[in-house]
Backbone as ProteinMPNN parsed JSONL, in Angstrom:
{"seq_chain_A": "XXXXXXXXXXXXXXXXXXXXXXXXXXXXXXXXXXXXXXXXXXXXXXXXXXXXXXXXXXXXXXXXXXXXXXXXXXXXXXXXXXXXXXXXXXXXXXXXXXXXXXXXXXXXXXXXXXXXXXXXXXXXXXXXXXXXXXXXXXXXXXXXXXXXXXXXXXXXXXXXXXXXXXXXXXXXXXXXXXXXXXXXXXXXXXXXXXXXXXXX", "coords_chain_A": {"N_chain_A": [[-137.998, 18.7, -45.535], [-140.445, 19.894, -45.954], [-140.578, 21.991, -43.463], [-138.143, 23.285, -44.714], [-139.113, 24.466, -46.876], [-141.717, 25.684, -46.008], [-140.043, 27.925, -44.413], [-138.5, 29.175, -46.104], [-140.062, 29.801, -47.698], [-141.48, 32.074, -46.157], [-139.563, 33.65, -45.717], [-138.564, 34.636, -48.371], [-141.154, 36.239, -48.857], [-140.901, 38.298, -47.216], [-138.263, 39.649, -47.763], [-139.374, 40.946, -50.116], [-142.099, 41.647, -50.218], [-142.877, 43.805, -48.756], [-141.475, 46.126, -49.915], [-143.587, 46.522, -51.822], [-145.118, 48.588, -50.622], [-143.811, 50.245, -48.945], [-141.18, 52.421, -49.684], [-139.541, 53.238, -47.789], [-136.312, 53.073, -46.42], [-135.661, 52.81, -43.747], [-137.64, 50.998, -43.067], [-137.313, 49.094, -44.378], [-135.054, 48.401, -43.992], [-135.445, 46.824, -41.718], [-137.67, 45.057, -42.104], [-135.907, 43.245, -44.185], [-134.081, 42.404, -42.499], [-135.55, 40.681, -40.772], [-136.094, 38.811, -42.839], [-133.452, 37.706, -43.824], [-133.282, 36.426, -41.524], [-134.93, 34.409, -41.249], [-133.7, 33.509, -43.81], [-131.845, 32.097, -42.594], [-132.618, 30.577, -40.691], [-133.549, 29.014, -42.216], [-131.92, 27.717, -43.593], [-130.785, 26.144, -41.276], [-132.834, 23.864, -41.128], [-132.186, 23.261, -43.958], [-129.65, 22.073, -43.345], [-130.531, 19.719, -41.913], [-131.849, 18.48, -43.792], [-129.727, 17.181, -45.712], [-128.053, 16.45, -43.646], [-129.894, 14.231, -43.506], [-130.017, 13.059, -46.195], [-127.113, 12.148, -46.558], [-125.563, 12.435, -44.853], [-125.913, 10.729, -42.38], [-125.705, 8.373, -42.096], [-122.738, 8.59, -40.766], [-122.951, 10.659, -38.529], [-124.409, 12.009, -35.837], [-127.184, 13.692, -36.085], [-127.563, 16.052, -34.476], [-125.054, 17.008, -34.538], [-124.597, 18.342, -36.749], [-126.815, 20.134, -37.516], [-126.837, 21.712, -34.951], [-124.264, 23.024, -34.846], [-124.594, 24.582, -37.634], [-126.587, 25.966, -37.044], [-125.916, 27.37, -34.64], [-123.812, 28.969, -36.278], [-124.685, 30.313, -38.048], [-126.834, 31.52, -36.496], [-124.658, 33.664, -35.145], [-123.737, 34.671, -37.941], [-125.901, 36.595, -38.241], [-126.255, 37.862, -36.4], [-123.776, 39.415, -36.537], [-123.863, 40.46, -39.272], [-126.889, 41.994, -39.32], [-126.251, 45.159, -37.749], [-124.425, 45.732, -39.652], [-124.878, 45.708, -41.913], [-125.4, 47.19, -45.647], [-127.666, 49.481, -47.112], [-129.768, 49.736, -50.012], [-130.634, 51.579, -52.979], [-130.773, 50.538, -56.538], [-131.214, 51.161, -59.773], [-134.05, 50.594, -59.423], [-134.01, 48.595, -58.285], [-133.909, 46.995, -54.873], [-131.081, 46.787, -52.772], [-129.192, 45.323, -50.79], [-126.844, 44.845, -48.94], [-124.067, 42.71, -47.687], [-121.522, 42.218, -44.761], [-118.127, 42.01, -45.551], [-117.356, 39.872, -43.827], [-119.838, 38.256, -43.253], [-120.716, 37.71, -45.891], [-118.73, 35.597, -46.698], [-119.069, 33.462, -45.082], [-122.377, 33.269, -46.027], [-121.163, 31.916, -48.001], [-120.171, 29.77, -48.174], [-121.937, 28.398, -46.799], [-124.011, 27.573, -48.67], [-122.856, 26.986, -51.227], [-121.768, 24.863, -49.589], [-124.334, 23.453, -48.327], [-126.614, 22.935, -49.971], [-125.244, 22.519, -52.841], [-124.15, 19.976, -52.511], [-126.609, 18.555, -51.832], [-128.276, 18.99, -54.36], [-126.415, 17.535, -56.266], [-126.709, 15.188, -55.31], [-129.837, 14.266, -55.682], [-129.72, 14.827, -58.286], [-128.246, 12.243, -59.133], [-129.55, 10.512, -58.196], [-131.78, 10.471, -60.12], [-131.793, 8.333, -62.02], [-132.028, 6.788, -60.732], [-134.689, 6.04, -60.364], [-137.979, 4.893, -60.836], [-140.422, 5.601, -63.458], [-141.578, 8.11, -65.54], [-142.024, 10.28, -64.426], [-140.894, 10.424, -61.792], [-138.288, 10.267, -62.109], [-137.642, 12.335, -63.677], [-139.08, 14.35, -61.917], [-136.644, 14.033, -59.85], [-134.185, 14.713, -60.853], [-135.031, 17.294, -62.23], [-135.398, 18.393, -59.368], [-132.901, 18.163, -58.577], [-131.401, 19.894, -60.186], [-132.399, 22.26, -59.072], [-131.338, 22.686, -56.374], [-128.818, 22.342, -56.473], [-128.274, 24.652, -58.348], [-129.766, 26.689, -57.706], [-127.92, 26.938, -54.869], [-125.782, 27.56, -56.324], [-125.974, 29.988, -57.721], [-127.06, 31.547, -55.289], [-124.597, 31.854, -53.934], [-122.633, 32.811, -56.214], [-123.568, 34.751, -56.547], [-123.333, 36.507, -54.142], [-120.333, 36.59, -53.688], [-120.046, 38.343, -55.974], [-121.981, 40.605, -55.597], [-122.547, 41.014, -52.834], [-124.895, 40.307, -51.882], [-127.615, 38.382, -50.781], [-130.142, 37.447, -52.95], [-130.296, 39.117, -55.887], [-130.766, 41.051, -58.888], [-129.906, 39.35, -61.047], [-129.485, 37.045, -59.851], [-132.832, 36.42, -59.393], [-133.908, 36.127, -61.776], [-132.526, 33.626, -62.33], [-133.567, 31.965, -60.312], [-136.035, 32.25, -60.57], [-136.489, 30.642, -63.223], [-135.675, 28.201, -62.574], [-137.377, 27.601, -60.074], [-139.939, 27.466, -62.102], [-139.084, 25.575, -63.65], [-139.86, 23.27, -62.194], [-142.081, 23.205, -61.086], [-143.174, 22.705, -62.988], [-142.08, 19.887, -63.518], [-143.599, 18.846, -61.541], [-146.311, 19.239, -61.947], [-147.435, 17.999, -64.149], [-148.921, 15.598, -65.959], [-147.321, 13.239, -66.104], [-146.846, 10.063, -67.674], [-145.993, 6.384, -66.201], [-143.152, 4.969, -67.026], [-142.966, 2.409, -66.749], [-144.423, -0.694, -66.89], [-146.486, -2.247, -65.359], [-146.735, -5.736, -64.822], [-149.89, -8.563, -65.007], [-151.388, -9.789, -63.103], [-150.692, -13.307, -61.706], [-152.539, -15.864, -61.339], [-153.259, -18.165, -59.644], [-153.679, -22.045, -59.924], [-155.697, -23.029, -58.235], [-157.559, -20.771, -57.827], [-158.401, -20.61, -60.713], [-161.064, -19.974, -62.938]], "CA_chain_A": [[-138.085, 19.532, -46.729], [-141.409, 20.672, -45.681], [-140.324, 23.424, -42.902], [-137.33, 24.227, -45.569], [-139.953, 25.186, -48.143], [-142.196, 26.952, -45.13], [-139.22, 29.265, -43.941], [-137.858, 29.742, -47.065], [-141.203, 31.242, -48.579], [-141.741, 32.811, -45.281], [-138.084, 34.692, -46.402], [-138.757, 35.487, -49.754], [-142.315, 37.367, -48.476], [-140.417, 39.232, -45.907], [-137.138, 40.009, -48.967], [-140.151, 41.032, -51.419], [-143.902, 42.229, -50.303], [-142.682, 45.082, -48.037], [-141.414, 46.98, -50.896], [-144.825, 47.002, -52.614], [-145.876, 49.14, -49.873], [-143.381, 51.236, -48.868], [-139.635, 52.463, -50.152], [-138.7, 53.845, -46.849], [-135.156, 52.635, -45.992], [-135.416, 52.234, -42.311], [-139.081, 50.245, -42.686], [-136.92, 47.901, -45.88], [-134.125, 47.608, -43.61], [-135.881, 46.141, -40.874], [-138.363, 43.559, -43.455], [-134.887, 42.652, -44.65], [-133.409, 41.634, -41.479], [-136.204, 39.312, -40.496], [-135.991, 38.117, -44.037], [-132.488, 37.111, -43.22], [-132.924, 35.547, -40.396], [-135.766, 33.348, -41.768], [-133.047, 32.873, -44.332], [-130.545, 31.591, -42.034], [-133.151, 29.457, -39.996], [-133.458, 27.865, -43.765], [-130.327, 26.838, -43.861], [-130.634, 24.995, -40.304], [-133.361, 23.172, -41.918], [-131.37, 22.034, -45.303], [-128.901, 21.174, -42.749], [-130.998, 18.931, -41.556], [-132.019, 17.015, -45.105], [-128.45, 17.334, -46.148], [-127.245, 14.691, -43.104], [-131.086, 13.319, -43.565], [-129.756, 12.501, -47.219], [-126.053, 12.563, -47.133], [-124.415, 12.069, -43.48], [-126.88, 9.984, -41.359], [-124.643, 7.021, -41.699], [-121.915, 9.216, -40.09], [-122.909, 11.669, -37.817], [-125.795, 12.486, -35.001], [-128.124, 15.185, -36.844], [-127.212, 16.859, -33.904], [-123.458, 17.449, -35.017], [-124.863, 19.037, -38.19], [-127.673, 21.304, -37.262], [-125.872, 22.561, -33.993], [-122.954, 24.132, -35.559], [-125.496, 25.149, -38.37], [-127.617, 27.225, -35.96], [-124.863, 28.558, -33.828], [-122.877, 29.999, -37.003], [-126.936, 30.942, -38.525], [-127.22, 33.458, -35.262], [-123.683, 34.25, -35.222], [-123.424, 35.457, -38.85], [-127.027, 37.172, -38.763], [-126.374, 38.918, -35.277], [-122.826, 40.327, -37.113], [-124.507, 40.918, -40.319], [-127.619, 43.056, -39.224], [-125.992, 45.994, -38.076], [-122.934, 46.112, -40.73], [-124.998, 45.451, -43.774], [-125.679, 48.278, -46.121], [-128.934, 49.153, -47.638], [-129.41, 51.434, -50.571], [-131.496, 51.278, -54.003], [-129.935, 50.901, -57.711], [-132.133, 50.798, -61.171], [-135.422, 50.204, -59.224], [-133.92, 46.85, -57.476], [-133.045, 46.937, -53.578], [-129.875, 46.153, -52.861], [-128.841, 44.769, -49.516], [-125.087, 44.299, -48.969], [-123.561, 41.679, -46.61], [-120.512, 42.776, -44.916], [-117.34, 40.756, -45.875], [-117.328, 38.214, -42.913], [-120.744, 37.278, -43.483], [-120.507, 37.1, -47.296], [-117.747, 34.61, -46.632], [-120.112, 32.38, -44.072], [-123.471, 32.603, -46.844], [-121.148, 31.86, -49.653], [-119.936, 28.651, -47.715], [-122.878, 27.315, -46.393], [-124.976, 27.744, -49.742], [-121.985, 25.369, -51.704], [-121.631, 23.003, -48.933], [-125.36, 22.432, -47.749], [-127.001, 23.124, -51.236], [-124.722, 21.89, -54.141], [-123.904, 18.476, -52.666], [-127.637, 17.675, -52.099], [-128.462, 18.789, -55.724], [-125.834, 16.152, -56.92], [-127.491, 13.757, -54.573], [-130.702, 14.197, -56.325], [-129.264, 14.28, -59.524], [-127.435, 11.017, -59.184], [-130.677, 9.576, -57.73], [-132.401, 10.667, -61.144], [-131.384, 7.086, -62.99], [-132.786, 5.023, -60.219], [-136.255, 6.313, -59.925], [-138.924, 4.397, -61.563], [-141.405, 6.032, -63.6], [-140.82, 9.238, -66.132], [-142.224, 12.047, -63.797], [-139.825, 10.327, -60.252], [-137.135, 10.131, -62.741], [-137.496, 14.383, -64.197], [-138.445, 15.393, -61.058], [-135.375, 14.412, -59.258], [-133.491, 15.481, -61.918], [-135.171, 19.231, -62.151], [-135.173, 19.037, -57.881], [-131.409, 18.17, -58.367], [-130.949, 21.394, -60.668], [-132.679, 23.619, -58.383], [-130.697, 22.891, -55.174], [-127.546, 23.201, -57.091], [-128.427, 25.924, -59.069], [-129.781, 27.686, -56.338], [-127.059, 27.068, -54.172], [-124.554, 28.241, -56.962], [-126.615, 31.249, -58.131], [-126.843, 32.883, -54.574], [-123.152, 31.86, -53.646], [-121.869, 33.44, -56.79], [-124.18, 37.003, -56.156], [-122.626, 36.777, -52.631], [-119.092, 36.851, -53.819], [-119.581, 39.443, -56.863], [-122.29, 41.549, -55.086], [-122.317, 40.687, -51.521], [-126.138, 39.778, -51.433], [-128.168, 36.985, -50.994], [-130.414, 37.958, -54.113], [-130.115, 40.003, -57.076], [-131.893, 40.648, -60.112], [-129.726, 38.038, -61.943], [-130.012, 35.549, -59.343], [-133.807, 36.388, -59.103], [-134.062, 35.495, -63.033], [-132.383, 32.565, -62.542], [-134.216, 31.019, -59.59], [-137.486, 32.113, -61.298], [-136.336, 29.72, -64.158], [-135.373, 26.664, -62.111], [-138.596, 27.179, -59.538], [-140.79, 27.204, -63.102], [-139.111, 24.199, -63.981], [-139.696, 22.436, -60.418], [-143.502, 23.463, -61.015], [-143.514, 21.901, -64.563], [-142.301, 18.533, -63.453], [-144.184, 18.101, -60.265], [-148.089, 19.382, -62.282], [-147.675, 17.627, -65.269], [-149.254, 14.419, -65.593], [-146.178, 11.84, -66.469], [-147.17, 8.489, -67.924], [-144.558, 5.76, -66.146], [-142.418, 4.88, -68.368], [-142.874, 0.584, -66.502], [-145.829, -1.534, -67.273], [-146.722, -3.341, -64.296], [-147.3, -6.976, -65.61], [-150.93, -8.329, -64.827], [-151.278, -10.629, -61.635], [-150.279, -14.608, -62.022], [-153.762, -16.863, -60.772], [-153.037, -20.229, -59.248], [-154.726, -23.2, -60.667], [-156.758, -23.212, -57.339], [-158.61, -19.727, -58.121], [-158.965, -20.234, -61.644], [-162.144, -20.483, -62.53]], "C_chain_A": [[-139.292, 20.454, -46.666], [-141.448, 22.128, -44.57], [-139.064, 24.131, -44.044], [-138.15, 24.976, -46.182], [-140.686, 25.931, -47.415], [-141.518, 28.078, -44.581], [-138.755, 29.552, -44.904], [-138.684, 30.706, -48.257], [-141.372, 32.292, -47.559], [-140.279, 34.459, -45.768], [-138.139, 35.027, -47.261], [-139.492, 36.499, -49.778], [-141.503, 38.955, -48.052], [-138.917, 40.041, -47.049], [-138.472, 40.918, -50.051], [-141.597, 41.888, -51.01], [-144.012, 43.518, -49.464], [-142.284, 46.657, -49.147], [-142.595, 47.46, -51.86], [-145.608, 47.91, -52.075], [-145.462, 50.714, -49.324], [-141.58, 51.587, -49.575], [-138.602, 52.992, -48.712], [-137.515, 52.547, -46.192], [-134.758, 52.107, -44.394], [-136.686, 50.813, -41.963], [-138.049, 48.928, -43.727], [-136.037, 47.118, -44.955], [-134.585, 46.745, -42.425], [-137.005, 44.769, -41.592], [-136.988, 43.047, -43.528], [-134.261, 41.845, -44.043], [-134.451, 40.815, -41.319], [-136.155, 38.561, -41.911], [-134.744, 37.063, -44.219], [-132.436, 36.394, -42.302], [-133.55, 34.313, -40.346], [-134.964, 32.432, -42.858], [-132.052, 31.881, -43.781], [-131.323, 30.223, -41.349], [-133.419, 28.51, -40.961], [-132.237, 26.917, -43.904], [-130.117, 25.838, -42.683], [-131.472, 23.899, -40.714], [-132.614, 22.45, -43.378], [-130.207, 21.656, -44.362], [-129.381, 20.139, -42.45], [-131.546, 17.717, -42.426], [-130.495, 17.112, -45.542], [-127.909, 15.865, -45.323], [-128.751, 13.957, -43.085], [-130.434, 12.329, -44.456], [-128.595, 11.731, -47.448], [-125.546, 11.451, -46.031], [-124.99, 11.007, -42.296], [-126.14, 8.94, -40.967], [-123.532, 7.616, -40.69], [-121.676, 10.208, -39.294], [-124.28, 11.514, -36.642], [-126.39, 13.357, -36.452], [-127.7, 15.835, -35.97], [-125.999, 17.492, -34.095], [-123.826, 17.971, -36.598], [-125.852, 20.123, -38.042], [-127.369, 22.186, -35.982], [-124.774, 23.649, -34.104], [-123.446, 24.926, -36.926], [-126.084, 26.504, -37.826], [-126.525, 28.012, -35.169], [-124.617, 29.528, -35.145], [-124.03, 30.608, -37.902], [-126.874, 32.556, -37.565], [-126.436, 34.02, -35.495], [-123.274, 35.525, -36.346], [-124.888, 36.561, -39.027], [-126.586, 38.322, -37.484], [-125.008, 39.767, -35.902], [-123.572, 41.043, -37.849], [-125.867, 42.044, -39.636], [-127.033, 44.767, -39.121], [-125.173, 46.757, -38.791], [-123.431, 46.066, -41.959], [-125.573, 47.06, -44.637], [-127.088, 48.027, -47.067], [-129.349, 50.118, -48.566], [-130.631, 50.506, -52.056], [-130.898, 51.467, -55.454], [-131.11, 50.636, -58.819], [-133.296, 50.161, -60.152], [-135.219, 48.91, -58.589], [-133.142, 47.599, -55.664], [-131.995, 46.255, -53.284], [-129.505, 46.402, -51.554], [-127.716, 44.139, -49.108], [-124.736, 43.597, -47.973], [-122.5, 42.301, -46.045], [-119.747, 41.58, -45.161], [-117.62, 38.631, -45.148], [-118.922, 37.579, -42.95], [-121.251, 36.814, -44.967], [-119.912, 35.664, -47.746], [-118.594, 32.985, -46.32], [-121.332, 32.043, -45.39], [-122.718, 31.848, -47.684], [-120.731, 30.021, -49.095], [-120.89, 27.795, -47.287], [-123.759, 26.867, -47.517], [-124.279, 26.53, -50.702], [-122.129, 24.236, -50.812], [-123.511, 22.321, -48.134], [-126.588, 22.403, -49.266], [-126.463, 22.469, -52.372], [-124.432, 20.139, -53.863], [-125.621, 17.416, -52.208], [-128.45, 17.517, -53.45], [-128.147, 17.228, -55.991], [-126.512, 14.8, -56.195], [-128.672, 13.867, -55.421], [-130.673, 13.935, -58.003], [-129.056, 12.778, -60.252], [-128.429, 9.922, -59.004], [-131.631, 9.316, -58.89], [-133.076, 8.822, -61.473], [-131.981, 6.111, -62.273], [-134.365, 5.064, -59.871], [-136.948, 5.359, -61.056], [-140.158, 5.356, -61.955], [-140.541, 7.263, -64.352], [-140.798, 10.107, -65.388], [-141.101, 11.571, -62.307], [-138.318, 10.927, -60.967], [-136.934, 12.147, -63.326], [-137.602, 15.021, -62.899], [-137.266, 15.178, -59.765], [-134.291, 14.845, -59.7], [-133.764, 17.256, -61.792], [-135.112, 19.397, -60.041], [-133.743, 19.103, -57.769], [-130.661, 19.648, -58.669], [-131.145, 22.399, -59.819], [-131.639, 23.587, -57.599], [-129.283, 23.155, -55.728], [-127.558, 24.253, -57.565], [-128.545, 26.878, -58.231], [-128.35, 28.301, -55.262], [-125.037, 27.96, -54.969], [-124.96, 29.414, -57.405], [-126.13, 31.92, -56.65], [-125.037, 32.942, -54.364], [-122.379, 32.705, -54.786], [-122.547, 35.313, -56.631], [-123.699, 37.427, -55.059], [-121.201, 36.988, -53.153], [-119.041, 38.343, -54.415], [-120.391, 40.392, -56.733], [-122.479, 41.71, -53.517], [-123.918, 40.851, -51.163], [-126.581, 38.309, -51.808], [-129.194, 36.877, -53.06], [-130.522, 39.367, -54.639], [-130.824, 40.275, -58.151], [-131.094, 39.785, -61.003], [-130.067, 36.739, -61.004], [-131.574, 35.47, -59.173], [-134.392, 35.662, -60.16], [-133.732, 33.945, -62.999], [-133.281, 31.384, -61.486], [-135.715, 31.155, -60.068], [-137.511, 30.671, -62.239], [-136.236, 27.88, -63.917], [-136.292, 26.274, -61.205], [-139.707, 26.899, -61.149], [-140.187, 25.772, -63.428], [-139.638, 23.121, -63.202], [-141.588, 22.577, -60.879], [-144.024, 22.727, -62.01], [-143.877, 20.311, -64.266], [-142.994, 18.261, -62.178], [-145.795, 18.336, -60.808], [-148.252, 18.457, -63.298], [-147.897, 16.153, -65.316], [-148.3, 13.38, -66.696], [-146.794, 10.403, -66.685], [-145.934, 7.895, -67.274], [-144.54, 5.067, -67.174], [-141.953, 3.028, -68.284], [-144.069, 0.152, -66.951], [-146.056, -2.461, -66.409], [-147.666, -4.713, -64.901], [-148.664, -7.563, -64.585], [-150.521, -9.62, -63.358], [-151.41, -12.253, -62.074], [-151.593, -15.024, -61.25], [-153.173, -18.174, -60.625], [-153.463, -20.709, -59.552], [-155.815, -23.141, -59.906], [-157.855, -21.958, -57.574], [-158.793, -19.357, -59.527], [-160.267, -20.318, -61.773], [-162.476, -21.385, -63.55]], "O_chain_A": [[-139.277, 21.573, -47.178], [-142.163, 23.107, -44.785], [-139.042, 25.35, -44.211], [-138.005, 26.196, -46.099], [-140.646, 27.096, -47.811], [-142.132, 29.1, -44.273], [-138.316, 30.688, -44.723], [-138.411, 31.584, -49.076], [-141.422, 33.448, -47.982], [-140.304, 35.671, -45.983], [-137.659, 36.16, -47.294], [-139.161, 37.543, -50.341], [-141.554, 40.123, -48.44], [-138.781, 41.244, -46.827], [-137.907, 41.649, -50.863], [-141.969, 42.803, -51.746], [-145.033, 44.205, -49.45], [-142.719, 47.807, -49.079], [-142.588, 48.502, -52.515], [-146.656, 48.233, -52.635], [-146.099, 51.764, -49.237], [-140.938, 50.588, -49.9], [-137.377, 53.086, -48.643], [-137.805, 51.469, -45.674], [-133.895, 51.319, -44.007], [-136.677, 49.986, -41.052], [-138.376, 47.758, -43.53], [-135.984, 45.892, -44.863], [-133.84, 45.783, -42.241], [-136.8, 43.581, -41.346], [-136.865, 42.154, -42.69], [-133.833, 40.787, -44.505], [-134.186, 39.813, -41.984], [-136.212, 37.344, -41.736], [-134.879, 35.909, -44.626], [-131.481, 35.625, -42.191], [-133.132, 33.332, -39.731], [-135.162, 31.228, -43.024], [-131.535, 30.987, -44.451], [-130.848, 29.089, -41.407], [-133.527, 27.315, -40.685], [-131.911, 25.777, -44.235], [-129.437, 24.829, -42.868], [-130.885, 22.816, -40.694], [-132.603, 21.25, -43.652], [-129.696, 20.617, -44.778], [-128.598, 19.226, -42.709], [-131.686, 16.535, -42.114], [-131.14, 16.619, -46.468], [-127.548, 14.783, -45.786], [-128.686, 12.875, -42.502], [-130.194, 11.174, -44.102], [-128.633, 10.798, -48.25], [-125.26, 10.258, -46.136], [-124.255, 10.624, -41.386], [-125.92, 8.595, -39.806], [-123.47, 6.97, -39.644], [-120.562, 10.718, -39.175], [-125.124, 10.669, -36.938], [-125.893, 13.468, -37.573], [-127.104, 16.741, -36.553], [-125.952, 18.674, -33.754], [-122.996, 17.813, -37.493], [-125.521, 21.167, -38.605], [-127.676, 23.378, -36.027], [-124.578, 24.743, -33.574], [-122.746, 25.862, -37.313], [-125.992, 27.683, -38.17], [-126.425, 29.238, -35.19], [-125.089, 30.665, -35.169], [-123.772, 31.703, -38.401], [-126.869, 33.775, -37.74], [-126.707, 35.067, -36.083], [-122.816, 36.647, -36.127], [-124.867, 37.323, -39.993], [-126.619, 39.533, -37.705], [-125.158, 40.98, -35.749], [-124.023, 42.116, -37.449], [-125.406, 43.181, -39.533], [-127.226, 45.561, -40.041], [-125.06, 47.982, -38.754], [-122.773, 46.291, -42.975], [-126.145, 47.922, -43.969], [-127.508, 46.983, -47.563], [-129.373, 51.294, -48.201], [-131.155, 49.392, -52.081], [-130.48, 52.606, -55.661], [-131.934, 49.768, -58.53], [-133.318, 48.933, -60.231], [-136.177, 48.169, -58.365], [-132.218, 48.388, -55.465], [-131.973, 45.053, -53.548], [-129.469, 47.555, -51.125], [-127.668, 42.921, -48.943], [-125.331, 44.041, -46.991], [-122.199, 43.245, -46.776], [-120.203, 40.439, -45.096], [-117.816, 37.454, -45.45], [-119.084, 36.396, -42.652], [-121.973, 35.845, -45.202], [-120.28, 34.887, -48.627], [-118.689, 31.933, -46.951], [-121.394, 30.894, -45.826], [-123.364, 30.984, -48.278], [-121.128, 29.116, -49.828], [-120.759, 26.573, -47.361], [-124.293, 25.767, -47.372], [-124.823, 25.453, -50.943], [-122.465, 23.079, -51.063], [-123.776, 21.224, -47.642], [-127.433, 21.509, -49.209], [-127.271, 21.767, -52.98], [-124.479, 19.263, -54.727], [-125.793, 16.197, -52.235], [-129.086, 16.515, -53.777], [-128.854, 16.221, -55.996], [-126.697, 13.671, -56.65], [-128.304, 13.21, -56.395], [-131.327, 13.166, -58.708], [-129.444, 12.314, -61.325], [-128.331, 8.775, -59.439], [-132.276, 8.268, -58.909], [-134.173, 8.299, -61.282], [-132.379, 5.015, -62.666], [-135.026, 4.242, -59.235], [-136.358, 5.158, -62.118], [-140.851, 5.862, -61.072], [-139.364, 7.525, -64.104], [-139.831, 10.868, -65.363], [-140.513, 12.526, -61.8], [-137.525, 11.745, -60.502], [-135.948, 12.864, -63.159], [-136.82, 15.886, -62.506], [-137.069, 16.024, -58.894], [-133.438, 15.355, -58.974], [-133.004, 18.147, -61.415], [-134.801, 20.468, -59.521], [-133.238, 19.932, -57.011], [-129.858, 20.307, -58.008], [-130.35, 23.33, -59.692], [-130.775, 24.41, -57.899], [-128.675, 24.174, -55.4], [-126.678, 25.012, -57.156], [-127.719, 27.755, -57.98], [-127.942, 29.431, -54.998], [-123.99, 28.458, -54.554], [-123.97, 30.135, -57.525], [-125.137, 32.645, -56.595], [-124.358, 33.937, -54.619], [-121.428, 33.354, -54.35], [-122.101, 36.461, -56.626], [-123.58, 38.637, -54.864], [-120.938, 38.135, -52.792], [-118.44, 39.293, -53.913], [-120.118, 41.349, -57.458], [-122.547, 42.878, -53.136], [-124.198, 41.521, -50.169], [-126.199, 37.472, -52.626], [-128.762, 36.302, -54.059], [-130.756, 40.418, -54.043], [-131.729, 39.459, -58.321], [-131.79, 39.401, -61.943], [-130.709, 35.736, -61.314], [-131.881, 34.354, -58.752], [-135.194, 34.756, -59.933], [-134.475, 33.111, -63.517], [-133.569, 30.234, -61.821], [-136.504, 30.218, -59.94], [-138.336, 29.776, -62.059], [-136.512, 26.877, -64.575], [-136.47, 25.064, -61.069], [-140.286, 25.816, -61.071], [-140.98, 24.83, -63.435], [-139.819, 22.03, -63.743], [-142.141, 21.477, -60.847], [-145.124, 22.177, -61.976], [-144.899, 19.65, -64.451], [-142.812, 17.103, -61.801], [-146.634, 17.684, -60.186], [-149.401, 18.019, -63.364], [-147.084, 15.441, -64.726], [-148.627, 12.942, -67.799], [-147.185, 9.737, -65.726], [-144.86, 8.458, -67.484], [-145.388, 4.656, -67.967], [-141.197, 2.405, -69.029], [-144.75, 1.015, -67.507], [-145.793, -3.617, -66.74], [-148.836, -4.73, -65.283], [-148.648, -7.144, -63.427], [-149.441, -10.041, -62.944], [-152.33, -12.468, -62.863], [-151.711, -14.293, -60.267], [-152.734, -18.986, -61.44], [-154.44, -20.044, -59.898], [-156.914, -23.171, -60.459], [-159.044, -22.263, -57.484], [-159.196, -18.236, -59.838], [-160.858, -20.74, -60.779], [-163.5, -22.064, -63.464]]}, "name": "protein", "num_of_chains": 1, "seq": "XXXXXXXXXXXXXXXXXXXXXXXXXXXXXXXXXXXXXXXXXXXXXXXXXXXXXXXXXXXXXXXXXXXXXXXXXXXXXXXXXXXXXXXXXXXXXXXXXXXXXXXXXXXXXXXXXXXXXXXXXXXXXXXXXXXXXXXXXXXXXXXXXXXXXXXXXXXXXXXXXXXXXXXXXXXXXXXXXXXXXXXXXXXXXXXXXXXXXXXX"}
């Protein structure tokens, strides 16, 4: 989870801090593509907690991050030179072409929404209030996430948007809430039993 969260900020930078600098279209479209590709190497990574979490009982890791990474290059080496790149209301807008719209919108449901629900589901058995919220709000993100970009990929054919940007703002602020905030547990660890021999 720790290289997910390092390539996946590394991708947001590279989607985001180039534009503060310049607007030129050939300098955006090139930030963009490595931004993508950092995105895609993200996704070999949540492949990798996905059968960490999920498939371990039933698979190598290697039969999950192999066919991850192949169809990762595959759809990024299509996608670069077919994607379109243009500017609407002050937001950049970075179009996928079909066949790799198809590929994000699939990998984002199937390696994203079913580790949410795993986290979700895990909520109830955590001990303590703050284990118990934040697998709950980590559950929301990865679903949310994973259903936010997948639906901007269908109905605009990017990864983000300014609605999906709103919404992952909302579900990283939550993620920030329950992991700073100091949670009382919600057990009472009973005090320690003394043997007759070390009473005093």
């Amino acid at each position: 989870m720790t290289w997910f969260g390092f390539v996946f900020v590394l991708s947001l930078l590279a989607f985001s801090i180039p534009s503060f600098f310049t607007l030129d279209t050939g300098v955006l479209h090139n930030t963009y593509s490595i931004g993508e590709f950092l995105f895609f190497a993200g996704m070999i990574t949540q492949a990798a907690i996905m059968w960490c979490l999920i498939l371990r009982r039933y698979f190598s890791v290697y039969l999950v991050i192999v066919p991850a990474a192949l169809l990762s290059l595959a759809t990024w080496l299509y996608d670069v030179p077919r994607s379109r790149f243009s500017m609407s209301h002050g937001f950049i807008a970075y179009s996928d072409p079909k066949l790799s719209t198809w590929i994000i919108i699939i990998m984002m449901l199937g390696l994203f929404v079913p580790v949410g629900v795993y986290f979700i589901r895990a909520a109830r058995r955590q001990i303590g209030a703050k284990a118990t919220v934040t697998s709950f709000v980590l559950g929301m993100m990865y679903a949310g996430f994973g259903l936010s970009a997948a639906s901007q990929e269908l109905i605009n054919g990017q990864i983000v948007s300014p609605a999906s940007a709103i919404v992952n703002i909302i579900i990283s602020a939550m993620l920030l809430v329950a992991l700073v905030l100091p949670w009382h547990l919600s057990v009472t660890l009973s005090a320690p039993v003394r043997s007759p021999a070390t009473s005093p």
